[in-house]
C-alpha positions as CSV (number, residue, x, y, z in Angstrom):
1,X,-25.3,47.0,-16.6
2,X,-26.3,43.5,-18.6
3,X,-22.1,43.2,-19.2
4,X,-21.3,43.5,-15.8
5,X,-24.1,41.5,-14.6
6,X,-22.2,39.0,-17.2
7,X,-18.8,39.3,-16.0
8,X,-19.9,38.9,-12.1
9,X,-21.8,35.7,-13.4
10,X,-18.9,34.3,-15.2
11,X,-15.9,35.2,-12.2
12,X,-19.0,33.2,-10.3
13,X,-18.6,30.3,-12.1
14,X,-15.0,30.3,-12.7
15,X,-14.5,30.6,-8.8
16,X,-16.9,27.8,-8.6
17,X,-15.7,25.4,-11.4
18,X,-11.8,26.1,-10.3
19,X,-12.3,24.0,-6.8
20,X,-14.1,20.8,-8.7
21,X,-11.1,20.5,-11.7
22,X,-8.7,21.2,-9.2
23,X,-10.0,18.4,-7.0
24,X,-11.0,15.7,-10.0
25,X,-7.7,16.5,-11.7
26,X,-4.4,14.4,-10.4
27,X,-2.5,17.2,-8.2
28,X,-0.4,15.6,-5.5
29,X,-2.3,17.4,-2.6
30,X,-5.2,15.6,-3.6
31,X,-3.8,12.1,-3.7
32,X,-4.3,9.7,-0.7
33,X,-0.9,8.4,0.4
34,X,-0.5,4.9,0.8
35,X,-2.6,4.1,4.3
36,X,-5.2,6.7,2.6
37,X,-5.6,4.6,-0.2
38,X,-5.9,1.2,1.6
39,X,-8.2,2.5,4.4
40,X,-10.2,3.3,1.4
41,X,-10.5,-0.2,0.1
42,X,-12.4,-2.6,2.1
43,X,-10.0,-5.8,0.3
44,X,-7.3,-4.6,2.8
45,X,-9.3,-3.5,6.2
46,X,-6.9,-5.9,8.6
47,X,-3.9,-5.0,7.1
48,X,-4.9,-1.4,8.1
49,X,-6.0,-2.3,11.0
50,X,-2.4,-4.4,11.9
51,X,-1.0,-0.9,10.5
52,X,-2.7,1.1,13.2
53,X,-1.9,-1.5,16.5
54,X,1.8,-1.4,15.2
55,X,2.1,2.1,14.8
56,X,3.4,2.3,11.8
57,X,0.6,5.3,10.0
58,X,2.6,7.9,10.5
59,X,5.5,6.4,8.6
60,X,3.6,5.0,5.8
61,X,1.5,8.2,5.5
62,X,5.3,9.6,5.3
63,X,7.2,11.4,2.7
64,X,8.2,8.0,0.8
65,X,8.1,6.6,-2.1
66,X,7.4,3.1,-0.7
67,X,6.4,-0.1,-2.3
68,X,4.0,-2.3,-0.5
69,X,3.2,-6.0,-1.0
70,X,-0.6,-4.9,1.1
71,X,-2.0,-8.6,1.8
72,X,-5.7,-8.6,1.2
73,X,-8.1,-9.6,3.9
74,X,-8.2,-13.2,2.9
75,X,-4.2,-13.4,3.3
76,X,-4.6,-12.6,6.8
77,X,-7.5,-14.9,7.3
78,X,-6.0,-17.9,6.0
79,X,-2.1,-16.6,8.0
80,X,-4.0,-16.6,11.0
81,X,-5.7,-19.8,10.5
82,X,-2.0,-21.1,9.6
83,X,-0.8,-19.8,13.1
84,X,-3.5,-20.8,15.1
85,X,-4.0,-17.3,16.4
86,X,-7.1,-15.2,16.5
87,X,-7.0,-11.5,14.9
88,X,-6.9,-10.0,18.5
89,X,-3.7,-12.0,19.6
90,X,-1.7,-11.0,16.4
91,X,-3.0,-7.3,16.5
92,X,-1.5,-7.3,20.2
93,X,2.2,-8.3,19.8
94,X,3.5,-5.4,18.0
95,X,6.7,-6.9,17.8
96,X,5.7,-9.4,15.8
97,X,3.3,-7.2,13.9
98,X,5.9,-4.6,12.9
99,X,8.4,-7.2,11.9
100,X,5.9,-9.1,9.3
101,X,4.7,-5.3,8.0
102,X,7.6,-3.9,7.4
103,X,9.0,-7.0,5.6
104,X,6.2,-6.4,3.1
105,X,7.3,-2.4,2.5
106,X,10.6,-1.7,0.2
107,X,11.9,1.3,-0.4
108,X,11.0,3.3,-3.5
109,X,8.0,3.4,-5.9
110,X,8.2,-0.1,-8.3
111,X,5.3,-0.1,-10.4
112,X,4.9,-4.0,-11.9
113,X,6.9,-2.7,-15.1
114,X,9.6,-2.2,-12.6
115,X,8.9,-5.8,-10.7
116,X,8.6,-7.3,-14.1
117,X,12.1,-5.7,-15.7
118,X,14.2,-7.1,-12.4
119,X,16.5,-10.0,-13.5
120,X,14.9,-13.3,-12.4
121,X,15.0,-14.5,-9.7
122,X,15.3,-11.0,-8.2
123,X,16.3,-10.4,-4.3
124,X,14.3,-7.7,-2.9
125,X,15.6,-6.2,-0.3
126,X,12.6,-4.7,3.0
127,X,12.5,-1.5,5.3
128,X,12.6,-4.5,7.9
129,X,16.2,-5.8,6.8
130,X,15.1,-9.4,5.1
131,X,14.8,-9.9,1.7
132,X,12.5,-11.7,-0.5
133,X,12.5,-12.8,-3.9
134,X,10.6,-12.2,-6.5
135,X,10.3,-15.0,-10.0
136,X,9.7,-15.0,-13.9
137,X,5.9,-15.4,-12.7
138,X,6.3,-12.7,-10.5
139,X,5.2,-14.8,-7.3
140,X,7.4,-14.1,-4.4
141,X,8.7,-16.1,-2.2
142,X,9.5,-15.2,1.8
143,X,11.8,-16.2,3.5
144,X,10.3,-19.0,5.2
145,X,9.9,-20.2,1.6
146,X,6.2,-19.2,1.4
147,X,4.7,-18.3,-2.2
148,X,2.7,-15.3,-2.8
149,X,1.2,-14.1,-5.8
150,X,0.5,-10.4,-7.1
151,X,-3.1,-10.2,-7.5
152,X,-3.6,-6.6,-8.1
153,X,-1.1,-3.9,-8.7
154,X,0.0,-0.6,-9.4
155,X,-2.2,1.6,-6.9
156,X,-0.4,4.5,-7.2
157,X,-0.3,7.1,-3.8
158,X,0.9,10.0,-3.2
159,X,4.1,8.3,-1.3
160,X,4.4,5.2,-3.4
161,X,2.7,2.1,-4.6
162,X,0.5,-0.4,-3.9
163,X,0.5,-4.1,-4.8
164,X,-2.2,-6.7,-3.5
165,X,-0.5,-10.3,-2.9
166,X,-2.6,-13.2,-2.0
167,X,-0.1,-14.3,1.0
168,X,1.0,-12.8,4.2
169,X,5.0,-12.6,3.6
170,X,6.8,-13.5,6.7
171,X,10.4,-12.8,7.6
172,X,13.0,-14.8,8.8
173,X,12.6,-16.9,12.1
174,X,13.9,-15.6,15.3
């Protein structure tokens, strides 16, 4: 009776230990993808937000692997202060919106190794059709001639990567 009482006990907490490693420990079922991860983080609220008017979620929370250049909240401030438009006016011309989000998404996981070990100046080609470039100093540069910087990166996804740049990248004119 007292060892079956102790195998009950221990299938018990086996069963109940299994769901906690399985969820702390790195499987891919448990990772956000990439609009998971930045809904998550309050530095990148608008660009989530500019994600969802645009209706790009369902592709970025696709199979992937993407890189994005995710400007942080600040980038936007200071783009929209740069364009004279308020958050509402830019969140309503999807157009416009899908044009400068895509330009910031490239196709494939680069983690900064991968950014760093590009040949300088690298040309990085967009899901949008533009290309930037990218420096020794790793700043980028639009093409509207507009620097960014990489201020944080590798947040790794499920579908890709995340780097935070300091600039909203905008695409070619017209």
């Amino acid at each position: 009776m007292n060892l079956q009482r102790r195998s009950i006990l221990l299938a018990l907490g086996v069963g109940a230990t299994l769901p906690l490693l399985q969820a702390c420990g790195g499987g891919d079922d448990h990772e956000p993808t990439i609009v998971g991860l930045a809904a998550g983080d309050s530095r990148f609220s608008i660009l989530v937000e500019a994600v969802t008017a645009a209706g790009l979620v369902d592709t970025l929370n696709g199979a992937g692997p993407f890189t994005v250049f995710a400007p942080t909240n600040d980038a936007f401030v200071a783009l929209l202060g740069e364009l004279g438009l308020s958050k509402e006016a830019l969140l309503a011309d999807t157009a416009l919106l899908t044009s400068v989000l895509t330009y910031h998404v490239v196709s494939g996981a680069l983690q900064a190794k991968d950014v760093q070990a590009l040949p300088k100046p690298a040309t990085v080609a967009t899901v949008q059709g533009a290309a930037f470039t990218v420096d020794a100093e790793l700043a980028i540069t639009d093409a509207r001639g507009r620097k960014s910087q990489l201020v944080i990166t590798d947040l790794i996804a499920r579908n890709g990567v995340i780097h935070a740049i300091d600039k909203v990248l905008l695409p070619p004119a017209g």
